[in-house]
C-alpha positions in Angstrom: 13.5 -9.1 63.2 13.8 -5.5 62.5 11.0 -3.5 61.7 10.6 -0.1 60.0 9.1 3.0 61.1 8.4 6.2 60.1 8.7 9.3 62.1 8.0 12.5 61.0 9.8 15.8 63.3 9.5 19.4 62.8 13.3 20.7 63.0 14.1 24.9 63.4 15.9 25.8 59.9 17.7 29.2 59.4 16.7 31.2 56.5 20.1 32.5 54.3 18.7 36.0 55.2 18.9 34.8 59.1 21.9 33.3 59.3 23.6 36.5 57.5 21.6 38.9 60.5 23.1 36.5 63.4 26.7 37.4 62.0 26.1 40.9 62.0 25.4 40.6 65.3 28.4 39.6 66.3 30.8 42.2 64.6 31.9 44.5 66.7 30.9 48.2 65.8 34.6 49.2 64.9 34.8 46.3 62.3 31.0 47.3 60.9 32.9 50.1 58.6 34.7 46.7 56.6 31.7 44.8 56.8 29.9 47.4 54.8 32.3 48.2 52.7 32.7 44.4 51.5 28.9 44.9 50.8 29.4 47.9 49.1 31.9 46.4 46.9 29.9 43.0 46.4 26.8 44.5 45.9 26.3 47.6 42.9 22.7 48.0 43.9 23.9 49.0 47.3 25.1 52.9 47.6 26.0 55.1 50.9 24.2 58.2 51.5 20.4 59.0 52.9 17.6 58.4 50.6 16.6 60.7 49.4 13.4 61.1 47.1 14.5 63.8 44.5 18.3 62.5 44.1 19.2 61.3 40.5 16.0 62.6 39.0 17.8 65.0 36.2 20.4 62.2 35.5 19.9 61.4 31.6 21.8 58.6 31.7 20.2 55.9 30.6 19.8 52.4 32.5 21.8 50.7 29.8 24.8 53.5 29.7 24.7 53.5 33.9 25.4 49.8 34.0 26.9 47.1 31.6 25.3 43.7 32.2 26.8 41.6 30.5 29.7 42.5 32.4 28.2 42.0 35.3 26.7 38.8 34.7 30.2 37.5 33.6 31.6 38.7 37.2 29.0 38.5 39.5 31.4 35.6 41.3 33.8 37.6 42.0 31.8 40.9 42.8 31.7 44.5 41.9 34.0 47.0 42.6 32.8 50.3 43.4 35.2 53.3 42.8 33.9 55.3 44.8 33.4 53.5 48.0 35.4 55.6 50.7 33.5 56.5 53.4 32.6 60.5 54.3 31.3 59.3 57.6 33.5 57.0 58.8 36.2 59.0 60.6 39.5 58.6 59.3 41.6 58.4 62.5 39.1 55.4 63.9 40.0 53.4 60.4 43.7 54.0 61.4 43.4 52.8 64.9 41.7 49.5 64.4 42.8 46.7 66.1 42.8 43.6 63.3 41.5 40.6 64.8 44.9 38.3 66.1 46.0 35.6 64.0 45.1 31.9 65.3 47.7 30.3 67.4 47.7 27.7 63.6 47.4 30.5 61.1 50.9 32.2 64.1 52.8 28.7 63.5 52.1 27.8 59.8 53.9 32.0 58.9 56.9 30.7 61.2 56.9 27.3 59.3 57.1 29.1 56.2 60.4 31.0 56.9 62.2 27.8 57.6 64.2 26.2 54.3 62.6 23.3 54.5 61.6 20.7 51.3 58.1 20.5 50.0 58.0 17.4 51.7 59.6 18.6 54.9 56.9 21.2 54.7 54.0 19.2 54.3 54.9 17.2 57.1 55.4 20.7 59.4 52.1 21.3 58.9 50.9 18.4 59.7 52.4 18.2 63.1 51.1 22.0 63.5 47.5 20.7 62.8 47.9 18.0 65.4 48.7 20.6 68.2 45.9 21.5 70.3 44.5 24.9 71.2 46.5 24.8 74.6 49.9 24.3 72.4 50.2 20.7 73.1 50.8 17.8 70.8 49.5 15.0 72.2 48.7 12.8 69.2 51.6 9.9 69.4 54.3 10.5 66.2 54.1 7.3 65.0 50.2 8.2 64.4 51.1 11.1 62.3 53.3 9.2 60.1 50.5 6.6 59.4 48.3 10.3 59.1 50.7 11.2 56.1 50.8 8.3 54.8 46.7 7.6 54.6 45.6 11.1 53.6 48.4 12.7 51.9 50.3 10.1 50.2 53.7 10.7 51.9 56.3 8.2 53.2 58.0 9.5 56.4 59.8 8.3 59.8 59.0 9.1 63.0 63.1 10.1 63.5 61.9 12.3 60.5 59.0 13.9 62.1 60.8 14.4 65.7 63.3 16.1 63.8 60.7 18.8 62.6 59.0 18.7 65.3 62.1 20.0 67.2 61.9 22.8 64.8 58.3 23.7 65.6 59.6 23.6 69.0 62.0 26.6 68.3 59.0 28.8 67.5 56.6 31.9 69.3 54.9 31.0 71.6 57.9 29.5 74.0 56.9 26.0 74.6 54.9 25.1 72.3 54.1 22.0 70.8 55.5 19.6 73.9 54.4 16.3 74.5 53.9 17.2 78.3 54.2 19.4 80.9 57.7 18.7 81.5 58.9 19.4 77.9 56.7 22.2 77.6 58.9 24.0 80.9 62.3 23.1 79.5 61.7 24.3 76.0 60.5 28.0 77.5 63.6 27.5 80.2 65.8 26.5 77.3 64.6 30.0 75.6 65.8 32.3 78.1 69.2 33.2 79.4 71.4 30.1 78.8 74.3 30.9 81.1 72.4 32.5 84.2 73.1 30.0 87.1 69.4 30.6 88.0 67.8 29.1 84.9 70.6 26.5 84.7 69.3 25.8 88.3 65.5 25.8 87.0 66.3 23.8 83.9 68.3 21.1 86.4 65.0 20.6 89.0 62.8 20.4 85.9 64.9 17.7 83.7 66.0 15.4 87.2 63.9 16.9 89.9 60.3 17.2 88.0 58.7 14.2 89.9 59.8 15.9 93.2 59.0 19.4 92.1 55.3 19.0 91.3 54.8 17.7 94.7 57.2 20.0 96.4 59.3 18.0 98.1 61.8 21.0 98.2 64.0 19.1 100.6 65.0 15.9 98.1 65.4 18.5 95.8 68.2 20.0 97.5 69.7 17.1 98.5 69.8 15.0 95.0 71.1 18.4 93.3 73.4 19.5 96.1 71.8 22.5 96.8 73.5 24.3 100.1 72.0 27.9 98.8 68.6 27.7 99.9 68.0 31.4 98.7 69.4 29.9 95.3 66.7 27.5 95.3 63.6 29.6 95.9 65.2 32.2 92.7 64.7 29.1 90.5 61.2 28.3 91.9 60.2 31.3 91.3 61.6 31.1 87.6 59.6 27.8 87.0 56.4 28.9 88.5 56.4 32.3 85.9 56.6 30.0 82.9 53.2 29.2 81.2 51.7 26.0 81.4 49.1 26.3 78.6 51.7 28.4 75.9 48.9 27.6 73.0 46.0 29.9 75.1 48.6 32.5 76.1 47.2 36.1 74.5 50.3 36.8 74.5 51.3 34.6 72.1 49.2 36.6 69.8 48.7 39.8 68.9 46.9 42.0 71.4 43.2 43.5 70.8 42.8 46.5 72.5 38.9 46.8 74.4 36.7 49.1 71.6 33.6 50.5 73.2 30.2 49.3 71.3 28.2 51.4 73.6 28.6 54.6 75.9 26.2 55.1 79.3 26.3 58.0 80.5 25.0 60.0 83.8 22.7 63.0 82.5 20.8 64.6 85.9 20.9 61.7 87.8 19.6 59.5 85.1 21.1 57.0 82.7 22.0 57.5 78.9 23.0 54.6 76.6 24.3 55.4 73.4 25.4 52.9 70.5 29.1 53.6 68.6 28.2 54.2 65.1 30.6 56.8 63.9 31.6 54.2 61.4 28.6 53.0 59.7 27.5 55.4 56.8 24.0 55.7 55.8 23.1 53.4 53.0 20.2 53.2 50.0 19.2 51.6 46.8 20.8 53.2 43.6 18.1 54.7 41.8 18.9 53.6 38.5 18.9 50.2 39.9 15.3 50.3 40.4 14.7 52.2 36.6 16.6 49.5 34.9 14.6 46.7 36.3 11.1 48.4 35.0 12.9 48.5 31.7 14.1 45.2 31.3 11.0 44.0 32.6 9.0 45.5 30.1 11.5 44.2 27.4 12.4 40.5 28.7 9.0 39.0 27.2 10.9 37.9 24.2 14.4 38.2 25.0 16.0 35.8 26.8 19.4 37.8 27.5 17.1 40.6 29.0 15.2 37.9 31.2 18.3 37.5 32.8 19.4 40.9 33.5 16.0 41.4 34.7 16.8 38.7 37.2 20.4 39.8 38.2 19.2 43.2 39.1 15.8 42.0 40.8 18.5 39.4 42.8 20.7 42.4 43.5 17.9 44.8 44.8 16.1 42.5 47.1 19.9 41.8 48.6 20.5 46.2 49.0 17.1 46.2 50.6 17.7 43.5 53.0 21.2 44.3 54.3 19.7 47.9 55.0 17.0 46.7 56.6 19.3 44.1 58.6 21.7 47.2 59.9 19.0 48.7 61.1 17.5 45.5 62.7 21.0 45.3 64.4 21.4 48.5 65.9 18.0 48.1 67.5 18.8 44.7 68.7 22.1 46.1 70.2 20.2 49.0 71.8 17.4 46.7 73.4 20.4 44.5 74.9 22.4 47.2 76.5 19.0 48.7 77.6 17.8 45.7 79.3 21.4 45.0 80.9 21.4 48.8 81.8 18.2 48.3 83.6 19.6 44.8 85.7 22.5 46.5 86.9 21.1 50.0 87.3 23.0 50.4 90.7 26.2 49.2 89.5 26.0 51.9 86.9 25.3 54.4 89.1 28.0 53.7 91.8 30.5 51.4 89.4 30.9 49.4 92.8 31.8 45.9 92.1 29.8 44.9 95.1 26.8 46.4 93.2 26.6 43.7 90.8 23.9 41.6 90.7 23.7 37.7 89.7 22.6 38.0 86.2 22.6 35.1 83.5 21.7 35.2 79.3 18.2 33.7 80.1 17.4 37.2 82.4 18.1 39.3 79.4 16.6 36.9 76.8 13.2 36.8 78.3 13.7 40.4 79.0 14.0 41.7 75.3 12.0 38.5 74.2 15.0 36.5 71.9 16.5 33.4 71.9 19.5 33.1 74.6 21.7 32.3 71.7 20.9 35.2 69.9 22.2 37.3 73.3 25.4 34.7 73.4 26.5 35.9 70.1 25.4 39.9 71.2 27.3 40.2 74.3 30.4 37.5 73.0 32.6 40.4 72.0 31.3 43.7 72.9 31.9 46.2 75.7 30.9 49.1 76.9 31.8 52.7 78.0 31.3 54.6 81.6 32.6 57.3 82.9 35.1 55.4 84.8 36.4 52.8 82.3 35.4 50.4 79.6 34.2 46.8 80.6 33.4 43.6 78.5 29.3 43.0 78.4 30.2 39.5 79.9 31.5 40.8 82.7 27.6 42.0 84.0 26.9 38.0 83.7 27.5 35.6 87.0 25.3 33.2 88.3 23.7 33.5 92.5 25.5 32.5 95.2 23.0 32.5 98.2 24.0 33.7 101.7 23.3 32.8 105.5 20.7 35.8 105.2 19.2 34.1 102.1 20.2 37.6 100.5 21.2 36.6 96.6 25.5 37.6 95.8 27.0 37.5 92.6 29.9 35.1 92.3 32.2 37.7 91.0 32.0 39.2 94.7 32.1 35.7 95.8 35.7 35.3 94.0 36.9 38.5 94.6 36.4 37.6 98.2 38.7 34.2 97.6 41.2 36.6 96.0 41.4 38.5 99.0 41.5 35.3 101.3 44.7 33.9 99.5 46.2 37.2 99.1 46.5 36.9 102.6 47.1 33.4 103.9 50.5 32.0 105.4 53.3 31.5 102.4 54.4 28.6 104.1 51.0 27.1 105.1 48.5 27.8 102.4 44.5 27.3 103.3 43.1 24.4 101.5 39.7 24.6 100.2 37.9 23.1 102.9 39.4 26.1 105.0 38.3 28.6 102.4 34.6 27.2 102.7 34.9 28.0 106.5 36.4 31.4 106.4 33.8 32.4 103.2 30.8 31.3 105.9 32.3 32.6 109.5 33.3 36.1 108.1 30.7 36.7 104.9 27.9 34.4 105.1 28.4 32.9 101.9 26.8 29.0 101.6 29.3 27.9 99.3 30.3 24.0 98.7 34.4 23.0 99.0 33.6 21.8 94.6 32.4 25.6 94.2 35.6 27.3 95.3 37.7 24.7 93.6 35.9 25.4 90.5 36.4 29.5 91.4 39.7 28.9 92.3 40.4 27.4 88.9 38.5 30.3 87.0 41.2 32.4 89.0 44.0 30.5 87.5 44.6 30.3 91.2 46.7 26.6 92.0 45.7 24.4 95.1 47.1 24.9 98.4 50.3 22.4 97.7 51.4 24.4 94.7 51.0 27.6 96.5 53.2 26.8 99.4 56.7 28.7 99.3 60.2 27.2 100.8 
């Protein structure tokens, strides 16, 4: 018999006001100039330029002529536009040069489906198939599936032959290989791209469609013989064709468009000590209108008996409190900023100093979290897309985080040295007789010290985009 119980939990809920602040956090200074000026547009209450106490005092424009309610009330959906909300601070040149965040491999695909002279009814089922490919640019979800999709969802009668056919379209587009079934489909369709008459990627194109079975576990020598290979230098051109397609095309940045590295913060060296400054060239100062805060003292003292009034009292009240907070949330942020690159500053003091890779220290969110006393999240979303400025280059904030690797000494490394080591360890290994990992594990203890398990430097290895020893072996 079942029985019913009541349980009463206390669950963390994020404010309106908190949930905007975490999302400042994350834009990057050079997109905080758009940020505020969607503000500035959404928001009348909301003006750029310093408070200051005497400004608007000989104004004798009254709250009413400054500002037509009524109008405002019948937009407030769709927001106010200032006309006057170019920015004085906000270098011009910077505006120019900023990098607009990349389309989504979907959003890339959906603008290529749209150029095709397809029906409606082709094109709904083009996007379909584009919404079943995954973020690594495979579709993996059967066709016959995707019919029975179309059919339960959207209404529409299809085939698979019908599908397959646009599918093969899809297949046509940027990024090469995309949208395969598999790893084999996804190499001819990038091999079918290129140069369709060079004897090379006819060669590739050959070992992939009849030889992929021997290829992937390099059995170079039935490769020859069921092609009838007597050029071995031939061969190991076409290898090396294959081996520079991409695997994943879907997670390929170069699928996209590129987003150049804009500094958040500069550290600088001033007599032996070290400066952090945070970017904010772009983000003007910002008050309450005046007049915002006259008109609600008048409509207060009129709204006792007039309802219309009542509200206008309420939109501009509504529209204050919001000018208020976002000024007080910018501030908020820069400090927040400040304190993270501060803390990570004082963590990796030596790196700083020397900008020696060695000099890195293991350093994970939780160090800095306790450090400037937030929640690790809160540092997640902080250090997710920012980077900073030396005097020797500009480095992503993630790159300060790796986790310890202990040695023989029971001295603490950072994993980055760890895998810069492997780098250097398969850099230089035998072609023909790569070392596996069990032989990375001894050479990372004889030579360095490093007490590292054979699942660690797979896992490293795989960070590295670096294949196992079979895949690395050369004719």
């Amino acid at each position: 018999m079942q029985k019913l119980s009541l349980r009463q939990t206390l669950t963390p809920k994020l404010s309106p006001q908190q949930i905007q602040f975490t999302k400042l956090l994350q834009v990057r200074s050079d997109d905080m100039g758009t940020r505020i000026e969607e503000e500035l547009e959404l928001n009348p209450a909301l003006e750029e330029g310093k408070d200051k106490e005497s400004e608007d005092e000989d104004s004798e424009s009254t709250p009413e002529e400054e500002v037509n309610i009524e109008t405002y009330l019948r937009n407030d959906d769709t927001g106010y536009k200032l006309q006057n909300s170019s920015y004085k601070s906000y270098d011009k040149q910077e505006r120019e040069t900023r990098i607009t965040i990349p389309h989504s491999l979907n959003e890339q695909l959906l603008d290529q489906l749209s150029f095709l002279e397809l029906t409606e009814h082709q094109q709904k089922i083009g996007q379909q198939i584009i919404g079943s490919i995954e973020s690594d640019g495979y579709i993996r979800r059967n066709l016959h599936a995707i019919v029975d999709d179309l059919a339960f969802t959207q209404y529409i009668e299809t085939s698979v032959e019908e599908v397959e056919k646009i599918l093969k379209k899809i297949q046509s587009f940027d990024p090469p290989g995309i949208g395969a079934r598999n790893l084999q489909e996804c190499l001819l369709l990038q091999l079918k791209k290129k140069e369709k008459h060079s004897e090379i990627n006819q060669l590739a194109i050959s070992i992939i469609d009849k030889c992929f079975d021997e290829f992937t576990k390099k059995h170079y020598d039935k490769i020859t013989r069921k092609l009838g290979i007597t050029n071995q230098k031939f061969l190991k051109e076409a290898l090396n064709v294959i081996t520079k397609l991409d695997p994943k095309p879907g997670s390929s940045d170069e699928s996209r468009s590129s987003q150049v590295l804009y500094p958040d913060f500069v550290v600088t060296k001033q007599h032996g000590h070290l400066e952090v400054l945070l970017r904010s060239s772009n983000v003007p100062e910002l008050r309450v209108r005046k007049n915002y805060t006259k008109m609600l003292e008048t409509y207060q003292k009129r709204s006792k008996k007039n309802k219309k009034l009542k509200e206008a009292a309420s939109f501009v009240r509504q529209k204050l409190e919001a000018a208020k907070w976002f000024i007080n949330a910018i501030k908020q942020r820069q400090q927040t900023l400040l304190s993270t690159m501060e803390a990570i500053l004082k963590f990796q003091h030596d790196f700083f100093i020397e900008e020696e890779e060695s000099k890195l220290k293991p350093m994970i969110l939780k160090d800095i979290a306790e450090e400037i006393g937030m929640d690790i999240s809160t540092v997640s979303r902080i250090v997710s897309n920012k980077a900073v400025q030396t005097d020797f280059s500009i480095y992503p904030l993630k790159f300060f985080f790796s986790e310890a690797v202990s040695t023989t000494s029971g001295e603490d490394i950072s994993n980055r040295e760890v895998k810069k080591t492997i780098i250097e360890i398969i850099k230089n290994e035998n072609r023909h007789k790569p070392y596996s990992d069990e032989k990375i594990v001894s050479i990372l203890k004889e030579k360095k010290g490093y007490n590292i398990a054979r699942r660690t430097v797979a896992k490293y290895r795989e960070q590295l985009s670096i294949p196992v020893a079979r895949l690395r072996k050369e004719v």
